[in-house]
C-alpha positions in Angstrom: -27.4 1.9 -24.8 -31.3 1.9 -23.3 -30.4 -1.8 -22.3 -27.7 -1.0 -20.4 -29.6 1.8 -18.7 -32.1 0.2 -17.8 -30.1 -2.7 -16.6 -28.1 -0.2 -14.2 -31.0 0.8 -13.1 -32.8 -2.4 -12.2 -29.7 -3.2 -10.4 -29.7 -0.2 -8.2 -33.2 -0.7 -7.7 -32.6 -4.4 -6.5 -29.2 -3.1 -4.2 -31.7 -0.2 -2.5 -34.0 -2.5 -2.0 -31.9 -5.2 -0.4 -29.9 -2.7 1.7 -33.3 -1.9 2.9 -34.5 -5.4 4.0 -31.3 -5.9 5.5 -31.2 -2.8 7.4 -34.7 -3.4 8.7 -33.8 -6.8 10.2 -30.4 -6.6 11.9 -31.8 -6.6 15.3 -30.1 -3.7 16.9 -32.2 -1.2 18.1 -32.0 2.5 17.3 -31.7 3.0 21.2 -28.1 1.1 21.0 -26.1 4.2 21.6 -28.0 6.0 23.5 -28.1 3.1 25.8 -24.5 2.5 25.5 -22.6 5.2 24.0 -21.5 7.0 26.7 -20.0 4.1 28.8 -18.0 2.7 25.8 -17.1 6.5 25.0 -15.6 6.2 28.8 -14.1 3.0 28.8 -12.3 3.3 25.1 -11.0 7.0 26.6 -9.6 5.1 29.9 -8.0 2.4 28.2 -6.3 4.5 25.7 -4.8 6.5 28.5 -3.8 3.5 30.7 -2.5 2.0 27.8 -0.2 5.5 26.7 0.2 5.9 30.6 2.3 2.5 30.5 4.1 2.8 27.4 5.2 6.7 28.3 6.3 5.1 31.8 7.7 1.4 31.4 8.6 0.6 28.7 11.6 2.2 28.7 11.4 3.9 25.3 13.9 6.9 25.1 12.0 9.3 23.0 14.5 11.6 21.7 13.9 14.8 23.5 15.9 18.1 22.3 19.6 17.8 23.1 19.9 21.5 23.3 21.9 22.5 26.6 23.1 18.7 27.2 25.8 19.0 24.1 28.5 20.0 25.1 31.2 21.6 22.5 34.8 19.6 22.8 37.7 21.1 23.8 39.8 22.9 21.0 42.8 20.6 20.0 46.1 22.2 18.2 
């Protein structure tokens, strides 16, 4: 069982450590988002609007509103 452990261990150690090294060489900068957050925030809102703006108008897409006052009862056969 101490084997194990400390295998489990040394692997954690090595996954940290390599998550680290990683991490410190991606290239982006920490000053990413605040650089470019807010325009992408704008531009993903916009198109997500056109994009529901077009499907709501053109497509033609009948979207099952309440039939309540358009049913009308039939007339009573004998």
């Amino acid at each position: 069982m101490y084997r194990f452990a400390k295998a489990a261990l040394n692997l954690t150690g090595q996954a940290s450590r390599q998550v680290a090294v990683r991490h410190a060489s991606s290239g982006v900068s920490p000053e990413f988002h605040a650089k470019y957050g807010t325009p992408l925030l704008i531009a993903g809102a916009t198109f997500c609007t056109a994009v529901w703006g077009y499907v709501i108008t053109s497509t033609g897409i009948v979207w099952n509103l309440s039939p309540v006052g358009k049913v009308q009862p039939k007339e009573w056969k004998e």
